[in-house]
C-alpha positions as protocol buffer text, in pm:
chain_id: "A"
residue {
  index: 1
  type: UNK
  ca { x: 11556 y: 10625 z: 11825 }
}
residue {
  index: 2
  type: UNK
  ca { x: 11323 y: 10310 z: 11790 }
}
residue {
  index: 3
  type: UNK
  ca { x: 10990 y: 10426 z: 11679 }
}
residue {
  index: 4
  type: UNK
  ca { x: 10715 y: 10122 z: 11669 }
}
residue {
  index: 5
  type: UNK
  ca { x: 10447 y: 10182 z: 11434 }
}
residue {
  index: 6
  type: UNK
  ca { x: 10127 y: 10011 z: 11506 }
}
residue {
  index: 7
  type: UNK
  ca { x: 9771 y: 10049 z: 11486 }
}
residue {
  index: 8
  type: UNK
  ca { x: 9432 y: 9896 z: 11372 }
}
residue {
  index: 9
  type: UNK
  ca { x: 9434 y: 9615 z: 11039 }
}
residue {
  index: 10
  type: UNK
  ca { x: 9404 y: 9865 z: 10731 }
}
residue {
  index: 11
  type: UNK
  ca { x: 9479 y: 10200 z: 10899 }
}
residue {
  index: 12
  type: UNK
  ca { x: 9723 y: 10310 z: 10645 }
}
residue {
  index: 13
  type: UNK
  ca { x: 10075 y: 10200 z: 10830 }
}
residue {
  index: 14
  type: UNK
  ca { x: 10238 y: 10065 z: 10543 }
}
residue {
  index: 15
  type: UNK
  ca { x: 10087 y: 10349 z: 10310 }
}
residue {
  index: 16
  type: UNK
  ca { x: 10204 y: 10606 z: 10583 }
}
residue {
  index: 17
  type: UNK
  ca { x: 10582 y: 10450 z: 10598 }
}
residue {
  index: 18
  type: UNK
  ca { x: 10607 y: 10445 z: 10229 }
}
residue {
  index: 19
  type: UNK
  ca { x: 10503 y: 10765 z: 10214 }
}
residue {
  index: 20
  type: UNK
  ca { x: 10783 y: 10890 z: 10462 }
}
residue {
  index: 21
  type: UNK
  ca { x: 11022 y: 10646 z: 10306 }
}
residue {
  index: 22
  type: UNK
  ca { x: 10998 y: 10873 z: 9978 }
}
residue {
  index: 23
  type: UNK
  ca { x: 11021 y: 11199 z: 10140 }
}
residue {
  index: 24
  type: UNK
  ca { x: 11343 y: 11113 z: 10284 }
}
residue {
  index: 25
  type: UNK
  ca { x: 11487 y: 10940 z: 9990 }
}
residue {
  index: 26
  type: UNK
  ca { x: 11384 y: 11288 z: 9834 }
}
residue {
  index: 27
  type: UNK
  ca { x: 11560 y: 11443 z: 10113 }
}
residue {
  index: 28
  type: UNK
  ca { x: 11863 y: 11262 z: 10004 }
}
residue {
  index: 29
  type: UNK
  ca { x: 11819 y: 11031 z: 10374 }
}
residue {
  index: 30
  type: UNK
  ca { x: 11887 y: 10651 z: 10284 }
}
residue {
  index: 31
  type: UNK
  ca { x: 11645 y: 10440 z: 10366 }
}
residue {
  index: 32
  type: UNK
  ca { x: 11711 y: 10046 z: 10416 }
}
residue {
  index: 33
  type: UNK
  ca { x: 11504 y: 9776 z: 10490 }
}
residue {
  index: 34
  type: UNK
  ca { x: 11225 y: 9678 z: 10389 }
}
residue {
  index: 35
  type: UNK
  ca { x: 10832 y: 9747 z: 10336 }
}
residue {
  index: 36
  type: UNK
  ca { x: 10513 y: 9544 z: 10281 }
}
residue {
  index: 37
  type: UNK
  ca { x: 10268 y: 9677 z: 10042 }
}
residue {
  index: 38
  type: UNK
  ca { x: 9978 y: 9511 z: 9972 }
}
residue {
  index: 39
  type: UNK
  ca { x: 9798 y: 9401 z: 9674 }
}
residue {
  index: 40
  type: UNK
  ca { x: 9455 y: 9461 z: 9651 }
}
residue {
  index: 41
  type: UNK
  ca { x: 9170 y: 9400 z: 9427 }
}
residue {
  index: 42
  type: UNK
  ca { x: 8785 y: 9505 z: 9366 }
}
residue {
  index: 43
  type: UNK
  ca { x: 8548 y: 9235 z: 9586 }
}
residue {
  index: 44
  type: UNK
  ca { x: 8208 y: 9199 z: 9651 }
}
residue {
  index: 45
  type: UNK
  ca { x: 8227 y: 9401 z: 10005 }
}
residue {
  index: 46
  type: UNK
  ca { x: 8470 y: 9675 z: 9795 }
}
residue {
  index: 47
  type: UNK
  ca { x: 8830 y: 9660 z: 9812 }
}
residue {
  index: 48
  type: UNK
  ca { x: 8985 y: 9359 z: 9923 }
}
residue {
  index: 49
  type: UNK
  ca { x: 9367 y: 9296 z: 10041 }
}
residue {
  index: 50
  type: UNK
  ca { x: 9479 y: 8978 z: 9821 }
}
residue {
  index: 51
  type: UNK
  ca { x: 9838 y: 8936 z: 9888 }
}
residue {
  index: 52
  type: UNK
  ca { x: 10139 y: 9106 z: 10025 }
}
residue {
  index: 53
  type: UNK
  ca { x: 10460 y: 9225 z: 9843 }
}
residue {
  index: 54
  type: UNK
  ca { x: 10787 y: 9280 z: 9998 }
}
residue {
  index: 55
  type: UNK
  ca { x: 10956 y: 9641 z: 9895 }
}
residue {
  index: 56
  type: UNK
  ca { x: 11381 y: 9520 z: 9926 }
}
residue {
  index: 57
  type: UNK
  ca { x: 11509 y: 9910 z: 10043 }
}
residue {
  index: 58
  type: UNK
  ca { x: 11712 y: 10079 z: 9944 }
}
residue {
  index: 59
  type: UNK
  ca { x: 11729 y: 9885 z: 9603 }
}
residue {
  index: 60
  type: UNK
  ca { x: 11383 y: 9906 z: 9544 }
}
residue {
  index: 61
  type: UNK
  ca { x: 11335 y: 9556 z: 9425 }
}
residue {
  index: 62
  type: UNK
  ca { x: 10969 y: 9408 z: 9479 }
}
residue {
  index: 63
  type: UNK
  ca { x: 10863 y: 9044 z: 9506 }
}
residue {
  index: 64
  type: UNK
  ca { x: 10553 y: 8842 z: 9593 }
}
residue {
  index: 65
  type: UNK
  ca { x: 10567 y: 8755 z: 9958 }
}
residue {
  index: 66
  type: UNK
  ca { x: 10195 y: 8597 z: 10033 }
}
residue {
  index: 67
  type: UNK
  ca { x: 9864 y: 8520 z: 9926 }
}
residue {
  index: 68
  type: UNK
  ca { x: 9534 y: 8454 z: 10125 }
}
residue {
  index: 69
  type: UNK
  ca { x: 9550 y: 8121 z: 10288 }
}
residue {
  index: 70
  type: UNK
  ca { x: 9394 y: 7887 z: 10089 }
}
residue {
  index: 71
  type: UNK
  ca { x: 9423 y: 7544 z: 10338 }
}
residue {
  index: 72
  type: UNK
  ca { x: 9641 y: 7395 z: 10043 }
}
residue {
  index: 73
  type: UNK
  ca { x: 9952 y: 7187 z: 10238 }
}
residue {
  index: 74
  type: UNK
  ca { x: 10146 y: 7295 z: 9969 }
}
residue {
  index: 75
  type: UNK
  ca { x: 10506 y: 7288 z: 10129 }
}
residue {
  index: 76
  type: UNK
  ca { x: 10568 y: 7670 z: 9984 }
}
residue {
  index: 77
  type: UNK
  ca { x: 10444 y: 7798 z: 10312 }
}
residue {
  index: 78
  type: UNK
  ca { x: 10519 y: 7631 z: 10580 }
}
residue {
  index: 79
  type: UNK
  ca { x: 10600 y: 7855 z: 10889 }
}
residue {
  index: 80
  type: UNK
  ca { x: 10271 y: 8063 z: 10811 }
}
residue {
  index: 81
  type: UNK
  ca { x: 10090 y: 7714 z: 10788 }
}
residue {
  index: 82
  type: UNK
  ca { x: 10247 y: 7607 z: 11116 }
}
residue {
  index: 83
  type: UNK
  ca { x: 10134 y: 7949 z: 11339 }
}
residue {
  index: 84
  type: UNK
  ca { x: 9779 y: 7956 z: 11156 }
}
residue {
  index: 85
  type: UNK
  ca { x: 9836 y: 8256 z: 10973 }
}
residue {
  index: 86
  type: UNK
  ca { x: 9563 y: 8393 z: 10761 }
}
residue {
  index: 87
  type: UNK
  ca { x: 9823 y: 8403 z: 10454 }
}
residue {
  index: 88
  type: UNK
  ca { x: 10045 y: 8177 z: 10278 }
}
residue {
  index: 89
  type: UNK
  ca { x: 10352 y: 8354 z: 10351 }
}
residue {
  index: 90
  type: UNK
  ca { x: 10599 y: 8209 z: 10030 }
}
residue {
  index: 91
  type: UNK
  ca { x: 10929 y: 8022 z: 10193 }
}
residue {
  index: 92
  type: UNK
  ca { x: 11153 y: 8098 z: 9906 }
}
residue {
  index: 93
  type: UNK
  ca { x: 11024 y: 8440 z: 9979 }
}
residue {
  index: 94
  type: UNK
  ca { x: 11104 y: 8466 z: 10345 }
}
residue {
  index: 95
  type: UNK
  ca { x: 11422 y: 8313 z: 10242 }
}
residue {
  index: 96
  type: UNK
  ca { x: 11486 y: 8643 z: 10012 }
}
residue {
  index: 97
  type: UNK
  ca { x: 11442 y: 8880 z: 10242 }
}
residue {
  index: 98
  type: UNK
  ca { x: 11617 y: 8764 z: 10537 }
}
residue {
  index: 99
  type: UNK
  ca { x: 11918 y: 8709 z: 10301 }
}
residue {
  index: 100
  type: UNK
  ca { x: 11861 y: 9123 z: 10156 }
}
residue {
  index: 101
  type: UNK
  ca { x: 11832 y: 9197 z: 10577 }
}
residue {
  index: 102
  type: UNK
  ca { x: 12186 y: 8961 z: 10618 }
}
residue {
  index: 103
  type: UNK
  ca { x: 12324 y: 9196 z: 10325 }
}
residue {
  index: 104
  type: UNK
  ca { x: 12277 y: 9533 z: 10535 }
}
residue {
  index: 105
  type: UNK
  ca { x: 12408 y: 9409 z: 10858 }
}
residue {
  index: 106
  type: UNK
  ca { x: 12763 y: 9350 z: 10686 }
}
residue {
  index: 107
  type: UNK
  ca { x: 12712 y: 9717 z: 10462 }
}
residue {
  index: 108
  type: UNK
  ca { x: 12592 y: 9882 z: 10765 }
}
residue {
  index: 109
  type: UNK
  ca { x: 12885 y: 10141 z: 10796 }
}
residue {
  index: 110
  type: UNK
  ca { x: 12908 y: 10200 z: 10399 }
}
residue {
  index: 111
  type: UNK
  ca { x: 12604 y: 10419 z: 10393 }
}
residue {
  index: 112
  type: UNK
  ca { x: 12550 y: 10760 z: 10517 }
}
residue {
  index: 113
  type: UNK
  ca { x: 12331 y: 10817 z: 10824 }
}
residue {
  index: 114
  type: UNK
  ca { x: 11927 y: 10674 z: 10755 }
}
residue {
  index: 115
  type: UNK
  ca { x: 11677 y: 10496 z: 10852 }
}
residue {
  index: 116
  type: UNK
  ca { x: 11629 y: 10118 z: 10896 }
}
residue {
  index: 117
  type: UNK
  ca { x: 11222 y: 10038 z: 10813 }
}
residue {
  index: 118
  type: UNK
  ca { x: 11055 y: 9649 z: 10913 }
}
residue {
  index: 119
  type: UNK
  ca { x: 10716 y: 9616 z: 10765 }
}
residue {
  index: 120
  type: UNK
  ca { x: 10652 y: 9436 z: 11015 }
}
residue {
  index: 121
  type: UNK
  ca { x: 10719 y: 9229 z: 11278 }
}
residue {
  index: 122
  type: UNK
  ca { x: 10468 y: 8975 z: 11423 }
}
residue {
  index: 123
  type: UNK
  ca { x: 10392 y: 8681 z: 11551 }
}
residue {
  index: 124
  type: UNK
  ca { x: 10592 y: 8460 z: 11353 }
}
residue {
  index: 125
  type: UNK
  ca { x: 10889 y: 8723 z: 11411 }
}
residue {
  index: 126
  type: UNK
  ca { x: 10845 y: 8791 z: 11787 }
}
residue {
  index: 127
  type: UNK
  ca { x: 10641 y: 8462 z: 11928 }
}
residue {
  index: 128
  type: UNK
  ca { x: 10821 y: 8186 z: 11721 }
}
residue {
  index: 129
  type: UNK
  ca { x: 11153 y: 8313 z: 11638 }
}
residue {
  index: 130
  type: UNK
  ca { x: 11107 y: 8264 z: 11263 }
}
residue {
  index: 131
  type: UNK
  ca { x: 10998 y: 8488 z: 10971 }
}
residue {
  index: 132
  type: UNK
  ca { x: 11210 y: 8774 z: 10909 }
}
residue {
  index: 133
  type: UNK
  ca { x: 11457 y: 8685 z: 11157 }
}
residue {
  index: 134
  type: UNK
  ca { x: 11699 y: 8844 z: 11031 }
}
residue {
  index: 135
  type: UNK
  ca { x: 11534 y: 9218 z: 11094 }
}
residue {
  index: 136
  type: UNK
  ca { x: 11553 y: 9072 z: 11470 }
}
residue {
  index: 137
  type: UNK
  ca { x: 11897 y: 9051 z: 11457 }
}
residue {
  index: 138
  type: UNK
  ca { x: 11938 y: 9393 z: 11290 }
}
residue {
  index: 139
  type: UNK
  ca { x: 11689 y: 9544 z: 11541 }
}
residue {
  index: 140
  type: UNK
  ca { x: 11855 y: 9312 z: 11856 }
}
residue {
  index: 141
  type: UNK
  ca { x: 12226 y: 9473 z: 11740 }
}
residue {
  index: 142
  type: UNK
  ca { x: 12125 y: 9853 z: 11802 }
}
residue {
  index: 143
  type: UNK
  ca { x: 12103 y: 10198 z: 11642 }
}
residue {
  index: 144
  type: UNK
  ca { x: 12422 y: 10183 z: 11368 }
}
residue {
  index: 145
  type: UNK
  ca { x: 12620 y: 10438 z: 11176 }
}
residue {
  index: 146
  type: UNK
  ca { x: 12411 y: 10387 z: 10881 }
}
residue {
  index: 147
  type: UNK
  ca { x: 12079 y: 10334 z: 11056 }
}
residue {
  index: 148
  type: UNK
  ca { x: 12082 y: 10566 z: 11419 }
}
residue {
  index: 149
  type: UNK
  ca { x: 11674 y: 10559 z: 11408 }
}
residue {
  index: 150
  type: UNK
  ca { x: 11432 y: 10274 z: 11278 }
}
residue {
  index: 151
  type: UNK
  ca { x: 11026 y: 10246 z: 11258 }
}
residue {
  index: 152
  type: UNK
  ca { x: 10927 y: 9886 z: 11308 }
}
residue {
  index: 153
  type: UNK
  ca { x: 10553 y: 9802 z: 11217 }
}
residue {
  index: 154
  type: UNK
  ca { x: 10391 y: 9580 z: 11525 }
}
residue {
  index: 155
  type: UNK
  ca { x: 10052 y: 9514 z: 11538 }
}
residue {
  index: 156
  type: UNK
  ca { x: 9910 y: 9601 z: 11898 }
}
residue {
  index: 157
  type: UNK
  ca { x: 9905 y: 9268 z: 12055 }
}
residue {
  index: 158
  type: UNK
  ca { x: 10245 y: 9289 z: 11984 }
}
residue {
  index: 159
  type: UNK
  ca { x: 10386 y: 9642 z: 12120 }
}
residue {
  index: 160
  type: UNK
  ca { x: 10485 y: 9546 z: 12452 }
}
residue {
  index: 161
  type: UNK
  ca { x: 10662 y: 9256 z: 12355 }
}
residue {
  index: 162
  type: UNK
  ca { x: 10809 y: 9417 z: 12078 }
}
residue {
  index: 163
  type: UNK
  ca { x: 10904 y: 9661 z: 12363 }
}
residue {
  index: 164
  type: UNK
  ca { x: 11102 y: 9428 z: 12582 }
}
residue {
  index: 165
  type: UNK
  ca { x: 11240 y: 9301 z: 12362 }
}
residue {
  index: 166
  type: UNK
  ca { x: 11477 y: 9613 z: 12171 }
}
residue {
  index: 167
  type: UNK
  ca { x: 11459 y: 9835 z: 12516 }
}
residue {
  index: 168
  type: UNK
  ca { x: 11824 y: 9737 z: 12603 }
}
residue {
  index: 169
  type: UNK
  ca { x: 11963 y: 9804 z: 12227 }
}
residue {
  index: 170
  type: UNK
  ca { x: 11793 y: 10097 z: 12168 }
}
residue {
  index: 171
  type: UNK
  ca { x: 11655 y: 10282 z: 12485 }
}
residue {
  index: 172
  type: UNK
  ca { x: 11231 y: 10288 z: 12524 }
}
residue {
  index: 173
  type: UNK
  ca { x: 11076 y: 10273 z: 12202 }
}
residue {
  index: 174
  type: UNK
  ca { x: 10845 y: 10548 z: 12104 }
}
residue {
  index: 175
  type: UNK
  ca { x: 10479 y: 10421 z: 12022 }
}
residue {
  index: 176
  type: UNK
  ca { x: 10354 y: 10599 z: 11687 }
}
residue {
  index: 177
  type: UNK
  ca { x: 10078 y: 10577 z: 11494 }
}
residue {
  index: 178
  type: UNK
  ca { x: 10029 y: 10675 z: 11140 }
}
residue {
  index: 179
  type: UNK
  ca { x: 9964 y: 11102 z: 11188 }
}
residue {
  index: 180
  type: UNK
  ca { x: 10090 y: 11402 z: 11028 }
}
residue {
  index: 181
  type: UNK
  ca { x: 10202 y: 11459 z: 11358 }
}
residue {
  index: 182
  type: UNK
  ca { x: 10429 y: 11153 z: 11371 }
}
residue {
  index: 183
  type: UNK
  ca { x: 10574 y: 11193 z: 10984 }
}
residue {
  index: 184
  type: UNK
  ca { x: 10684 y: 11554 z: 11183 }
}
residue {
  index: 185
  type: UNK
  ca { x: 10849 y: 11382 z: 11436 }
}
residue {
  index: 186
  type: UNK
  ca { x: 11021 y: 11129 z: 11225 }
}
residue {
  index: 187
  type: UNK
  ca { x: 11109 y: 11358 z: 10970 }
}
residue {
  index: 188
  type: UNK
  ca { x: 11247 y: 11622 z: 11226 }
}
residue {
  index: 189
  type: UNK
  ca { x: 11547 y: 11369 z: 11317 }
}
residue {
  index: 190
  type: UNK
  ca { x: 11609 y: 11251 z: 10976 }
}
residue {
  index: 191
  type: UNK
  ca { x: 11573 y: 11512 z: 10718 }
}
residue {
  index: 192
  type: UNK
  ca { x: 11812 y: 11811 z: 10677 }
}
């Protein structure tokens, strides 16, 4: 099963997945992918997101992915310059973790049944064919021994194309948003 995570811009989707992510690694479920926690700091109008880290499952490993766009033509961030991103979204970085998503398409039958996690897909992923490009190919391939059920994060201007696009690899996506109901549901297939 595909689930697609979405919802509003600071509604707690990555704090929800990482929170599921745990339980099931408690569980003893492998979890691969990866996640996108932010980093935040204390502003004038309260807490403020200041960059984005990249969480390299099932390894663990964490490294800077992007900062607030600063208009600096740099060359360390081109792609996010290029689509008008509000963040600086690091090359080298992007680099990184397509090569850790290239990685678990050739393990994918070493590891016990789990679940694949992309935080997240967006417009540079599903409108321009670049970003993490390699979690498009991983999503495009199907449900695989080591990863039968995935939750994507897509924001909602996304979904439907999001839809379309993985329908014929893994069946209708189910919509979920971040809920003690849906943690049930996800939980229900995954953990023993």
């Amino acid at each position: 099963m595909l689930f697609l995570l979405s919802g509003a811009q600071q509604s707690g989707k990555t704090r929800w997945l990482q929170a599921l992510v745990e339980e099931l690694e408690e569980e003893g479920v492998p979890c691969l992918g990866v996640l996108a926690p932010g980093r935040w700091h204390q502003g004038p109008r309260g807490l403020e997101k200041a960059g984005i880290d990249n969480l390299l499952l099932p390894d663990h490993r964490l490294l800077p992915f992007a900062e607030g766009a600063r208009g600096q033509a740099d060359g360390r961030c081109a792609q996010s310059r290029a689509a008008g991103l509000g963040w600086d979204i690091s090359d080298a970085a992007l680099e990184e973790v397509n090569a850790h998503l290239a990685r678990l398409a050739e393990q994918h039958g070493e590891r016990n049944s789990g679940l694949l996690v992309v935080d997240e897909l967006g417009p540079l992923e599903l409108r321009c064919g670049g970003g993490l490009h390699r979690a498009l190919d991983l999503l495009e391939a199907g449900p695989r021994p080591g990863w039968p059920h995935a939750v994507v994060v897509v924001r909602p201007a996304l979904l439907k194309e999001a839809n379309e696009r993985f329908r014929t690899s893994w069946g209708d996506p189910e919509p979920l948003e971040p809920s003690e109901g849906a943690r049930l549901r996800v939980l229900g297939l995954l953990a023993s």
